[in-house]
Backbone bond lengths (Angstrom), bond angles and torsions (degrees), N, CA, C in turn:
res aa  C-N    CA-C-N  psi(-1)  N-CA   C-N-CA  omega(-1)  CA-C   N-CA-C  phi
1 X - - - 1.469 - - 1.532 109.80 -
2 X 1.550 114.05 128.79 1.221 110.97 175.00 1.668 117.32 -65.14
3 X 1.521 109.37 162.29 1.346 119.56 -160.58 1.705 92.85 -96.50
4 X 1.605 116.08 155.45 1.764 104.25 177.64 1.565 87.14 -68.57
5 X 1.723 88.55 176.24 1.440 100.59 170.19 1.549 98.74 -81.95
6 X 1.314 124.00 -31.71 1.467 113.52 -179.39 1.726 107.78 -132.52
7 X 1.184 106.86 157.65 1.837 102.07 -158.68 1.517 83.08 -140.26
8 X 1.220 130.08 122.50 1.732 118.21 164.96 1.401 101.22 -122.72
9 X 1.215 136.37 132.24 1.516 129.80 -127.35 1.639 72.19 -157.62
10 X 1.702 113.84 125.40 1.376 122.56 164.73 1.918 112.53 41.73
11 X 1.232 127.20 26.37 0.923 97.97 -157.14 1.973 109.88 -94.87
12 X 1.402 128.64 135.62 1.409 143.68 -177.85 1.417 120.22 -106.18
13 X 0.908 105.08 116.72 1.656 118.36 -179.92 1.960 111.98 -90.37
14 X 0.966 127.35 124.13 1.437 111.78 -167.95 1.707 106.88 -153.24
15 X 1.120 99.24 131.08 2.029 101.87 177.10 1.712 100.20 -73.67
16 X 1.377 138.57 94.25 1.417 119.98 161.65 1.223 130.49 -55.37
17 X 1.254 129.62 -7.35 1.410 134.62 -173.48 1.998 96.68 -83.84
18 X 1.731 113.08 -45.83 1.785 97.27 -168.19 1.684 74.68 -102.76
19 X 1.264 147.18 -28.42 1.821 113.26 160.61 1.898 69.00 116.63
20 X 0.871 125.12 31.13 1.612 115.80 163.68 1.419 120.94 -104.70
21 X 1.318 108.43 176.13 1.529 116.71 -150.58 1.469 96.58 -134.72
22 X 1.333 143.23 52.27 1.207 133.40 -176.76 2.100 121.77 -63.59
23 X 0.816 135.99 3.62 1.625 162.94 153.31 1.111 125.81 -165.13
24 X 1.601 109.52 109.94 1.291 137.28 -173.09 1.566 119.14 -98.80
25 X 1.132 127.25 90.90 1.993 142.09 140.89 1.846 82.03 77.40
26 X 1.399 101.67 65.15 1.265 127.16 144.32 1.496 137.21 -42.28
27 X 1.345 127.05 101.91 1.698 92.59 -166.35 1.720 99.93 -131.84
28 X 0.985 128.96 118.77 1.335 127.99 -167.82 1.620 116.76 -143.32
29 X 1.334 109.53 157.75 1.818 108.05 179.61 1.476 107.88 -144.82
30 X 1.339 102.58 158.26 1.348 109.43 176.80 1.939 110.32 -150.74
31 X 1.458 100.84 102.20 1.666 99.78 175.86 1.787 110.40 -76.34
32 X 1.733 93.66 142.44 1.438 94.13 149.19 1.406 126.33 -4.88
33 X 1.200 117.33 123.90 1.445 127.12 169.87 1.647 124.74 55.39
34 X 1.995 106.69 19.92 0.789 97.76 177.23 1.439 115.23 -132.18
35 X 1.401 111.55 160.00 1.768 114.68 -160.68 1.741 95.66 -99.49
36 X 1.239 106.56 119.45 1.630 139.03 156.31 1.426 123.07 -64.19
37 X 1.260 127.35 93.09 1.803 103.45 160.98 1.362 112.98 -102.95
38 X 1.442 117.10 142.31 1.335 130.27 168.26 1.339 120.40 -97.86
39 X 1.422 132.95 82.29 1.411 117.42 -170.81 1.653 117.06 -105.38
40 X 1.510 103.08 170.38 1.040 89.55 -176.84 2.012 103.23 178.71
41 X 1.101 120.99 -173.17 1.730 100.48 157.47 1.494 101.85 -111.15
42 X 1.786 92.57 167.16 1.521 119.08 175.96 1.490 103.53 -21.67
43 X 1.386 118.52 143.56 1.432 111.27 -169.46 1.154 152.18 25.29
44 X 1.752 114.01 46.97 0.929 141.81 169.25 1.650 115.58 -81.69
45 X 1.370 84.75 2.68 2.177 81.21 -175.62 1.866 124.80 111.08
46 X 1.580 105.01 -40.56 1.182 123.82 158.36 1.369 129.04 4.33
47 X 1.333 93.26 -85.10 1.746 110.20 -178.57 1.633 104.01 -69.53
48 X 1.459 135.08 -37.42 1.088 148.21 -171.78 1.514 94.42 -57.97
49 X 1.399 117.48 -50.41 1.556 124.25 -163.10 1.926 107.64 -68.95
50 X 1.750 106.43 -35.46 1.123 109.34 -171.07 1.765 85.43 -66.17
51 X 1.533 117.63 -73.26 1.506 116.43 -158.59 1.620 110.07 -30.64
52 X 1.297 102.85 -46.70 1.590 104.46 -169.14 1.870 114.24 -48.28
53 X 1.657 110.99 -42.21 1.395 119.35 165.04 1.141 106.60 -48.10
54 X 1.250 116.97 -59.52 1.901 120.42 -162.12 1.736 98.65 -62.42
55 X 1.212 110.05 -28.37 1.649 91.73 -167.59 1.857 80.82 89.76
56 X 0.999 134.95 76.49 1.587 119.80 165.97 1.431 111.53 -152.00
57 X 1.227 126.72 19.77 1.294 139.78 -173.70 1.337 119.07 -68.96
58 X 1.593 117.56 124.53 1.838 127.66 -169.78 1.310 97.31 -64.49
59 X 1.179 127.88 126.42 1.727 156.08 -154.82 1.948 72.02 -71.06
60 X 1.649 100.54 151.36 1.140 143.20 -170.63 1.964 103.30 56.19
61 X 1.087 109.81 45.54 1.671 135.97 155.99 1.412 121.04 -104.23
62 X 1.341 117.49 146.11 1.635 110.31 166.51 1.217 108.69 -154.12
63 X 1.128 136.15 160.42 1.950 127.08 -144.29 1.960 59.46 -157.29
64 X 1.577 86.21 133.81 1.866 118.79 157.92 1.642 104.56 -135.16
65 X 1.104 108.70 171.39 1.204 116.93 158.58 2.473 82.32 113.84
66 X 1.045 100.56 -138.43 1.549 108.80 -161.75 1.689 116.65 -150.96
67 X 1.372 110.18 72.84 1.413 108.60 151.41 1.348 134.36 -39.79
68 X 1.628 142.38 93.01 1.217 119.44 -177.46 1.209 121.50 -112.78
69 X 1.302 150.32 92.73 1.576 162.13 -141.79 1.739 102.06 -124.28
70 X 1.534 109.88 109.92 1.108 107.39 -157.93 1.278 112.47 21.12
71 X 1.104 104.68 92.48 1.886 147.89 173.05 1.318 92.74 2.98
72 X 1.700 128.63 48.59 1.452 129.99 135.54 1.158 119.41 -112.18
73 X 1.380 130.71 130.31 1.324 148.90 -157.76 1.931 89.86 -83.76
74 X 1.386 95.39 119.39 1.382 111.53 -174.46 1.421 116.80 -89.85
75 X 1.389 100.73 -14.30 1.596 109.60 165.52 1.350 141.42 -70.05
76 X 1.599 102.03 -29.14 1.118 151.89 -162.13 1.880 119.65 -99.80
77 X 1.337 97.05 -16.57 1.851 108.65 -167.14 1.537 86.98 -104.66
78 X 1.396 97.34 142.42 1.563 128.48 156.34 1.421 98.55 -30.19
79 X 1.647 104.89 137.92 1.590 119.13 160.95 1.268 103.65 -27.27
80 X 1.555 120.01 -82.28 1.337 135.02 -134.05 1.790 102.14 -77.89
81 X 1.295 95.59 -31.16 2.098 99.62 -173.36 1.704 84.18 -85.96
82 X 0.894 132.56 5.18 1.763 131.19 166.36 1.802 102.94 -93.55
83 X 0.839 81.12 -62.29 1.730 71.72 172.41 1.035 147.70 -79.10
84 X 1.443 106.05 9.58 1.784 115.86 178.38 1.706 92.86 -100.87
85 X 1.540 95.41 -12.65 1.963 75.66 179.98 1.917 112.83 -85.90
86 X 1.375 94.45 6.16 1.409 97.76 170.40 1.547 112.30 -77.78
87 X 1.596 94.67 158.42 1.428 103.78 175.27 1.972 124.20 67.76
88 X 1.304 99.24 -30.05 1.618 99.51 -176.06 1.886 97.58 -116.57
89 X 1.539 115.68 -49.11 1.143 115.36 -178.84 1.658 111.44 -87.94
90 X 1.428 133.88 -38.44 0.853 159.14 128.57 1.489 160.22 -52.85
91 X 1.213 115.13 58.57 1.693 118.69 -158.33 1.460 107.58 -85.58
92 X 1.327 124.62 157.88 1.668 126.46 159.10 1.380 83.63 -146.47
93 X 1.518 104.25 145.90 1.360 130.63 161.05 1.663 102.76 -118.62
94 X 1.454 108.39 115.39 1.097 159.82 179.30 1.399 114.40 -34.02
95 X 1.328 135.11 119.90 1.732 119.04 -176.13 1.558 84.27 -82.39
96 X 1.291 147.17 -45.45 1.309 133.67 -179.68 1.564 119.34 -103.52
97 X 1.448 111.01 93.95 1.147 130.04 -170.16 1.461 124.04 -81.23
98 X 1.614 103.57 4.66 1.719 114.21 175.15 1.412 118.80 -73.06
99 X 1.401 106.08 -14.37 1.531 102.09 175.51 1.523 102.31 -112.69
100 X 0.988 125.92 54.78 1.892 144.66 176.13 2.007 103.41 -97.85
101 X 0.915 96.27 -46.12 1.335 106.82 167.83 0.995 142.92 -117.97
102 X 1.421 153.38 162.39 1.309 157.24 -149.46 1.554 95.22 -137.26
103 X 1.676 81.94 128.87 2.480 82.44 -163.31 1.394 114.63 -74.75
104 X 1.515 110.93 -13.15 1.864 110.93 -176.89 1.276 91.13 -86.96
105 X 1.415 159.93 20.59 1.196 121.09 -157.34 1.838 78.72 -141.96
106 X 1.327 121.57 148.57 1.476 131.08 161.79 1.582 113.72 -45.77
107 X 1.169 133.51 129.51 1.409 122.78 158.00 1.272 117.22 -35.95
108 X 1.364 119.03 -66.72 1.393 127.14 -158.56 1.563 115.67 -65.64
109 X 1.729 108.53 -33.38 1.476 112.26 155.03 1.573 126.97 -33.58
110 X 1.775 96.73 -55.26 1.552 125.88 -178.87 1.448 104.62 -19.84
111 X 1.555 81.22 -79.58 1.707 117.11 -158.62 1.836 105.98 -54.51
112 X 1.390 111.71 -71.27 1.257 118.71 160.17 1.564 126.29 -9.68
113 X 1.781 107.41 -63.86 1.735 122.44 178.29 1.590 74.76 -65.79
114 X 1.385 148.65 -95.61 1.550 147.28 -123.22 1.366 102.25 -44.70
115 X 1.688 118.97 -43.93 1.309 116.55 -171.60 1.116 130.48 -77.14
116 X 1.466 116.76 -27.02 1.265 138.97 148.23 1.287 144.40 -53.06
117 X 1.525 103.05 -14.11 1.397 127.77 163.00 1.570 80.78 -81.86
118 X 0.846 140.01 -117.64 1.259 137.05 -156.94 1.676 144.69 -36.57
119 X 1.525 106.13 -12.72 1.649 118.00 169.70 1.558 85.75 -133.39
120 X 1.389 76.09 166.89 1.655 98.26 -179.62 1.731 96.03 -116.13
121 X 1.270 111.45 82.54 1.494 126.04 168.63 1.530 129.64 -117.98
122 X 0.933 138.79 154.10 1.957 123.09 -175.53 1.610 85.95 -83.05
123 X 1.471 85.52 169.55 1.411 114.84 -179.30 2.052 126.35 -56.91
124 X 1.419 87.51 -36.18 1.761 94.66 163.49 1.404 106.60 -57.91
125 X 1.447 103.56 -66.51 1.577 105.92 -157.18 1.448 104.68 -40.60
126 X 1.184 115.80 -64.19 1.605 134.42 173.08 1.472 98.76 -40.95
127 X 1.251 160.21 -32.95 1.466 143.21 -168.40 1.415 81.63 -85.59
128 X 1.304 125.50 -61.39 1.889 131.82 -165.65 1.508 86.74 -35.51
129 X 0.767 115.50 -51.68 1.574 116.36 -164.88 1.384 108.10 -58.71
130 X 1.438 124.95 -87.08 1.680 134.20 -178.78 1.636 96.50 -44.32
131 X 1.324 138.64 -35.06 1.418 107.48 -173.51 1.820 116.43 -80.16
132 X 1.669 98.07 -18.38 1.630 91.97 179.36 1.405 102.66 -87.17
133 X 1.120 156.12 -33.01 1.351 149.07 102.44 1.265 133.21 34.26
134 X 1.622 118.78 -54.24 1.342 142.31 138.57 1.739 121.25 -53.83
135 X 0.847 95.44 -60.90 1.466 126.18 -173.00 1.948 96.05 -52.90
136 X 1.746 122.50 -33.53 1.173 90.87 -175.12 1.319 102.99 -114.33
137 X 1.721 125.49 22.71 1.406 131.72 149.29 1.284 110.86 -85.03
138 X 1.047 112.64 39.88 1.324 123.55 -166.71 1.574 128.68 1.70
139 X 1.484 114.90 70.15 1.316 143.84 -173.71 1.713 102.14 -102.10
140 X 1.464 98.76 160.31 1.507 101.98 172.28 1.634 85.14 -98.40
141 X 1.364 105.83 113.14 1.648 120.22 163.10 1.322 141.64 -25.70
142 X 1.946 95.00 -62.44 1.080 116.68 175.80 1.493 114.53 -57.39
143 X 1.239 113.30 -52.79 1.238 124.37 -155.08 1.415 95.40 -75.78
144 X 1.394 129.26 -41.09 1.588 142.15 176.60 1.409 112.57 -59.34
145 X 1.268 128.24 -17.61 1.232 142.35 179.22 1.454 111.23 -88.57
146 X 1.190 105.65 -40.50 1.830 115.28 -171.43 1.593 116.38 -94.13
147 X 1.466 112.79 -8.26 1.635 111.64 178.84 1.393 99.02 -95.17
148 X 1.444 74.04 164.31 2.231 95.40 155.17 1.357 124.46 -90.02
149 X 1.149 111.16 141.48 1.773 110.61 -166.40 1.794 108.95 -37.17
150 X 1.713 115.89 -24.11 1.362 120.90 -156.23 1.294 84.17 -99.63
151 X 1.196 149.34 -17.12 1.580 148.28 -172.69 2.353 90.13 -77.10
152 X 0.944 123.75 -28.69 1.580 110.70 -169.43 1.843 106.69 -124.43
153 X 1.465 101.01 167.00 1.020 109.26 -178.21 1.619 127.00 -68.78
154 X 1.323 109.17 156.09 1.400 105.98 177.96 1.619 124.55 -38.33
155 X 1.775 119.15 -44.18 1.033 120.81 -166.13 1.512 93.84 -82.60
156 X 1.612 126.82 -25.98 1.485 100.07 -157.46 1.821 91.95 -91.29
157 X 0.881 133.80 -22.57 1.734 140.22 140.27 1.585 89.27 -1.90
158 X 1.439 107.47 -98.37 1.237 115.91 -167.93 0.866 134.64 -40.23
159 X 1.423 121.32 -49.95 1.295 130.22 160.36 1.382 121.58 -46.08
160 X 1.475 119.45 -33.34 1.265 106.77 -175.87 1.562 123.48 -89.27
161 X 1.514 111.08 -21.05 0.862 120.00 128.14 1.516 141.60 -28.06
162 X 1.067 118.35 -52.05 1.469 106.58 170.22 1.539 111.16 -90.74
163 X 1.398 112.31 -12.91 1.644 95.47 159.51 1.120 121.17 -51.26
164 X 1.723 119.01 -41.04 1.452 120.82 -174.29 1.492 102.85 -56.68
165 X 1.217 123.05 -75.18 1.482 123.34 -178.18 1.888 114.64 -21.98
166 X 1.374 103.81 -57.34 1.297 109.25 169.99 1.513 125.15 -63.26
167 X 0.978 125.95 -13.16 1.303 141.06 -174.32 1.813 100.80 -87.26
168 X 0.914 137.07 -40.86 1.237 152.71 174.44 1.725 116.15 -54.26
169 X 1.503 94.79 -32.45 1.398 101.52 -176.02 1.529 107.22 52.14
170 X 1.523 123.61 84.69 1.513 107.01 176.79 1.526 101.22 -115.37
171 X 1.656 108.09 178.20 1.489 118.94 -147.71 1.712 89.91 -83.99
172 X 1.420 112.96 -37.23 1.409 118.60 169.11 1.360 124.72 -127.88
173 X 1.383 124.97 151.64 1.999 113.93 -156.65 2.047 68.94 -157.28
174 X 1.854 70.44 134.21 1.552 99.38 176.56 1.255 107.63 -137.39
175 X 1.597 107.47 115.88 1.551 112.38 -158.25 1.784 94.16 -121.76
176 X 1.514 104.44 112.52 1.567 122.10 158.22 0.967 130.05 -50.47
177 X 1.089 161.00 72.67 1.651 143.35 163.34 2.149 87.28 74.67
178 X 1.215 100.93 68.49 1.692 86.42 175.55 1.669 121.93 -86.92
179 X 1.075 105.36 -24.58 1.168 132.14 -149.48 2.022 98.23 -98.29
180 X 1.214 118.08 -33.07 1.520 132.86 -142.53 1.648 106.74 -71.92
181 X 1.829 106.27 -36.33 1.516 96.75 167.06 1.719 112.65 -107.07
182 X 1.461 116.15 55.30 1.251 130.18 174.65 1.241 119.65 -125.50
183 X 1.163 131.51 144.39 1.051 133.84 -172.98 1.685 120.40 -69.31
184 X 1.096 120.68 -165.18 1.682 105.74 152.80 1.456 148.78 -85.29
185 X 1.478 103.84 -15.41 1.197 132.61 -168.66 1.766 102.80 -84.06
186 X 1.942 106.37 -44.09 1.319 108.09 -173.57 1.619 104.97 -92.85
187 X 1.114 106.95 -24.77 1.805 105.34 170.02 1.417 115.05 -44.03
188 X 2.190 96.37 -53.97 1.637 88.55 -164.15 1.998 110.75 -56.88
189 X 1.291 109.07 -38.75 1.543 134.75 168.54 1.586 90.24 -22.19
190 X 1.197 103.56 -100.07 1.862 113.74 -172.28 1.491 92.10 -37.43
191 X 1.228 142.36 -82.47 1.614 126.36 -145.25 1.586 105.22 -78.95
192 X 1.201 119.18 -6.90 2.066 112.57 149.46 1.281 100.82 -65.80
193 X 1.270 138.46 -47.59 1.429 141.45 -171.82 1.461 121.87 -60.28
194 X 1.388 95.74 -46.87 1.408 109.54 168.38 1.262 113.61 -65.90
195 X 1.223 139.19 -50.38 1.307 127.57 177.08 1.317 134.97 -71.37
196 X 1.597 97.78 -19.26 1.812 108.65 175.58 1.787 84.84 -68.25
197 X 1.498 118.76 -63.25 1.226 100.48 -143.09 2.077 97.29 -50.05
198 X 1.146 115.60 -46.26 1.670 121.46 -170.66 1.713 106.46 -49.86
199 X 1.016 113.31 -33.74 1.565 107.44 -168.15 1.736 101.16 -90.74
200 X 1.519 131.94 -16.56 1.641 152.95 174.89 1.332 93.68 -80.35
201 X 1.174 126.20 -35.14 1.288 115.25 -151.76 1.437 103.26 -122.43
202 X 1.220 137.54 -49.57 1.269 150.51 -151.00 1.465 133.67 79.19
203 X 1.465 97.34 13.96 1.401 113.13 -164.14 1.771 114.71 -62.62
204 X 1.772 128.21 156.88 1.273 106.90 160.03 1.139 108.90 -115.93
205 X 1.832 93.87 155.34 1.713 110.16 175.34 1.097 136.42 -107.61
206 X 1.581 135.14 126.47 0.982 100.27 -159.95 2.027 86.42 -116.19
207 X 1.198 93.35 140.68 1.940 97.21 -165.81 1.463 115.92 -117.66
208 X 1.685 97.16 92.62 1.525 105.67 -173.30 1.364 114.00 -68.19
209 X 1.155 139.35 129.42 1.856 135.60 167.38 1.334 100.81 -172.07
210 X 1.618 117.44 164.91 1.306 158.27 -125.81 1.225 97.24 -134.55
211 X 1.858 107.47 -9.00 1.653 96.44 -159.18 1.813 95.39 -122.20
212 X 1.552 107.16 113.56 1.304 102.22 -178.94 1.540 117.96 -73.18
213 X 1.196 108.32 -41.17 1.698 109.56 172.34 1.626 117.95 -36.16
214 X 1.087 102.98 -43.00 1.758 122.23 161.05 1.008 109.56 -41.53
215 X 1.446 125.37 -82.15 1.661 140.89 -134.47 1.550 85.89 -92.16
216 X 1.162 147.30 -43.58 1.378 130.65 146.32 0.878 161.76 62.66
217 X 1.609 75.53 -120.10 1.834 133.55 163.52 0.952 129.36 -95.00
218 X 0.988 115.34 -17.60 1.896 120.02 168.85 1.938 114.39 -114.04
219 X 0.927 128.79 -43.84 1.546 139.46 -165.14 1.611 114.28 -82.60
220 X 1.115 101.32 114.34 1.779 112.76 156.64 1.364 140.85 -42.58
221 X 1.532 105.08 -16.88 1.619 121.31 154.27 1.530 111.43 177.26
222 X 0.917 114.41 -174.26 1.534 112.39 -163.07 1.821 120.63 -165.52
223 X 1.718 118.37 127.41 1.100 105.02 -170.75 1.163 87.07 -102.28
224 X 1.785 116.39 -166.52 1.579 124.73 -147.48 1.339 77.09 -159.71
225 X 1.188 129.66 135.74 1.570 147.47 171.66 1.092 117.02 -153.29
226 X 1.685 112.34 143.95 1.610 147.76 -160.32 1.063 127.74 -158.97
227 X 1.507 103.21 111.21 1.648 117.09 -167.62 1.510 121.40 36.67
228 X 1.457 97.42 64.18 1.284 120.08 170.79 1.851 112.52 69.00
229 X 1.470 107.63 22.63 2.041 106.21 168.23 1.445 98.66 -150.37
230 X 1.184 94.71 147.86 1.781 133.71 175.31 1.750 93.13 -43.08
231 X 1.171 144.57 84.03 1.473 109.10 171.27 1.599 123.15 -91.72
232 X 1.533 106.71 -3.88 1.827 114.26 -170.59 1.489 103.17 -159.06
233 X 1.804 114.40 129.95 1.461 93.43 -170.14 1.357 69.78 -132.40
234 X 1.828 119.19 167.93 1.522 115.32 144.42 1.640 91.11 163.90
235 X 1.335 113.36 -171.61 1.409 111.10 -172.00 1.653 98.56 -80.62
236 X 2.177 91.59 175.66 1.916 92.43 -147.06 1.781 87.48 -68.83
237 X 1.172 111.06 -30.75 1.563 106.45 -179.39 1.914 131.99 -54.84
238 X 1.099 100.75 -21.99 1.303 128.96 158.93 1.425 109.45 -68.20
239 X 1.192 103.71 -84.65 1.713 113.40 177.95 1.985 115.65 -35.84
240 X 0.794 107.38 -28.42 1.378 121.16 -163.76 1.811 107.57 -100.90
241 X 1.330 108.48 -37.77 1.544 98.83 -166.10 1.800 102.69 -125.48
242 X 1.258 97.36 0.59 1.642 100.20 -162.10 1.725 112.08 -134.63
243 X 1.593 104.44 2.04 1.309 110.59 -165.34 1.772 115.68 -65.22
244 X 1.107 95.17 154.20 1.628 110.57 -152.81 1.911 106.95 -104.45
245 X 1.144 103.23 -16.50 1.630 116.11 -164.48 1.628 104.04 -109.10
246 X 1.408 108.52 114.70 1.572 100.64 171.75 1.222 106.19 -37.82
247 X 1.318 134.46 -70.46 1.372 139.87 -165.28 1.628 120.63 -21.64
248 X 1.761 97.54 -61.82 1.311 103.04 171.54 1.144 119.49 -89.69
249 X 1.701 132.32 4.36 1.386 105.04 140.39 1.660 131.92 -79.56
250 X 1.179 123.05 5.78 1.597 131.68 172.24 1.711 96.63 -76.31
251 X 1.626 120.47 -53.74 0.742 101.74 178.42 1.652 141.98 -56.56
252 X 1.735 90.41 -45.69 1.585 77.86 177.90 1.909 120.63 -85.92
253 X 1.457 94.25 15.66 1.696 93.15 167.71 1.510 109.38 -73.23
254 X 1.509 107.28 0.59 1.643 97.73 -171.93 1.205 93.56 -95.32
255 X 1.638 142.62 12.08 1.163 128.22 -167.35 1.552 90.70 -109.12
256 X 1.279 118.67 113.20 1.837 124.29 -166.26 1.546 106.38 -96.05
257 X 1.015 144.12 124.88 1.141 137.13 177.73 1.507 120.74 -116.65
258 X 1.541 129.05 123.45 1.590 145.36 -134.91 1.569 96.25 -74.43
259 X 1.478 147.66 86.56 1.202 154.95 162.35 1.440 109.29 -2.76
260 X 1.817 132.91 121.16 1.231 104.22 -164.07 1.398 105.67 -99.86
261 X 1.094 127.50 -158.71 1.250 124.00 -173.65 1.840 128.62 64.81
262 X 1.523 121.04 -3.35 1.011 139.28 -164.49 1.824 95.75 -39.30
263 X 0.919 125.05 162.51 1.813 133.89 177.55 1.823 88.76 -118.17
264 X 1.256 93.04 107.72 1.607 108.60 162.79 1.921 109.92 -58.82
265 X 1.249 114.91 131.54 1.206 108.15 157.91 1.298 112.87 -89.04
266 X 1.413 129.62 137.66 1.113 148.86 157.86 1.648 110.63 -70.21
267 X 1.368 105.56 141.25 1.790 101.26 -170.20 1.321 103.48 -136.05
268 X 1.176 158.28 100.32 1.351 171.30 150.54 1.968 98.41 -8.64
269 X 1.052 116.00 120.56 1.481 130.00 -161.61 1.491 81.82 -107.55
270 X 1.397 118.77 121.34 1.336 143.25 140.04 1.808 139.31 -64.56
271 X 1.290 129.73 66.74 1.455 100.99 -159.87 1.638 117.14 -87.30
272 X 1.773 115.69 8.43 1.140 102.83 -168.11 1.595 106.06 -100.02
């Protein structure tokens, strides 16, 4: 039997200094080529769970329990062999994507040096790259290539930003709230993107958001978390029509659906 691509086995996040427990004996998986949602509300643990993978945890934190990402315990590896699996083996795209770039420096420079840290390609190949990249967040490229992060808007920021992530092609991509300051039009954009790259690549996702209509519609199964524990995992069809946990039925009572049959009123249009 194949092994997941990622195994998080008991894992607890805890401040020892006030003796708290902010994610408690966590246990979650994610195979090859397959999309994860973790939902839950604002401080439910979530983002805590992604940092703990990355190795990215706010100093006076400590994550126990057993990360296993291709069956090496990520908890357990040297700083530095932890951080080379970022970015190429390992991606997250960022719920706050303002610090993605550095404001003196060109985007398109950015992206280019990022990829290049990671393949050994010349400098063309690598632009070919960040502009189709651009090109399917559907950005004008050129122009996205040649500003400073402070020359464009917040959303196209983001977006270009998570082109980079996508551009990397990594073995696993952990996407925060990606979608949350986007509209609908550029959301659907990023999660076509996201999935070409997963189904090209085989990569897994694991897709943190708040937004069940989302997690849904796009994801292969999905856990449900509360105040920092797993309480309901299973596919979205499960989760949605069959759920077992008060919790996640409050949640998906927030998902309202438009009564059909409504009787339009007709309204007599006045133009004088």
């Amino acid at each position: 039997m194949n092994q997941p691509l990622l195994l998080i086995q008991d894992l607890t996040v805890s401040q020892p200094i006030v003796n708290k427990e902010l994610v408690h004996d966590v246990n979650l998986s994610i195979d090859k080529g397959e999309m994860v949602a973790l939902i839950g509300e604002s401080g439910s643990g979530k983002s805590m769970t992604a940092r703990s993978i990355m190795g990215l945890l706010p100093n006076g934190m400590e994550a126990s329990g057993r990360i296993l990402f291709q069956e090496k315990n990520l908890l357990s590896l040297p700083y530095e062999k932890h951080r080379k699996l970022l970015g190429r083996e390992i991606g997250m795209i960022f719920q706050d994507y303002r610090g993605s770039f550095t404001p003196y420096i060109k985007v398109g420079n950015q992206m280019v040096e990022a990829i290049r840290t990671h393949y050994s390609i010349g400098k063309k190949e690598a632009k070919s790259i960040v502009q189709d990249a651009l090109n399917e967040m559907g950005l004008d490229a050129e122009r996205i290539y040649r500003s400073y992060p402070f020359q464009l808007s917040g959303g196209q920021v983001q977006r270009a930003s998570i082109a980079m992530s996508l551009a990397l092609k990594p073995s696993l991509l952990i996407c925060d709230e990606v979608t949350s300051a986007l509209d609908v039009m550029n959301g659907n954009k990023v999660l076509h993107y996201i999935n070409k790259v997963r189904k090209s690549t085989g990569c897994g996702v694991l897709f943190i958001t708040h937004d069940l209509a989302q997690a849904f519609k796009v994801t292969d199964r999905m856990y449900v978390m509360q105040k920092g524990e797993i309480i309901e995992e299973g596919l979205p069809e499960q989760i949605r029509c069959h759920h077992q946990h008060p919790y996640t039925k409050k949640l998906c009572s927030c998902l309202l659906e438009l009564p059909k049959n409504i009787p339009v009123k007709k309204e007599r249009v006045s133009f004088l």
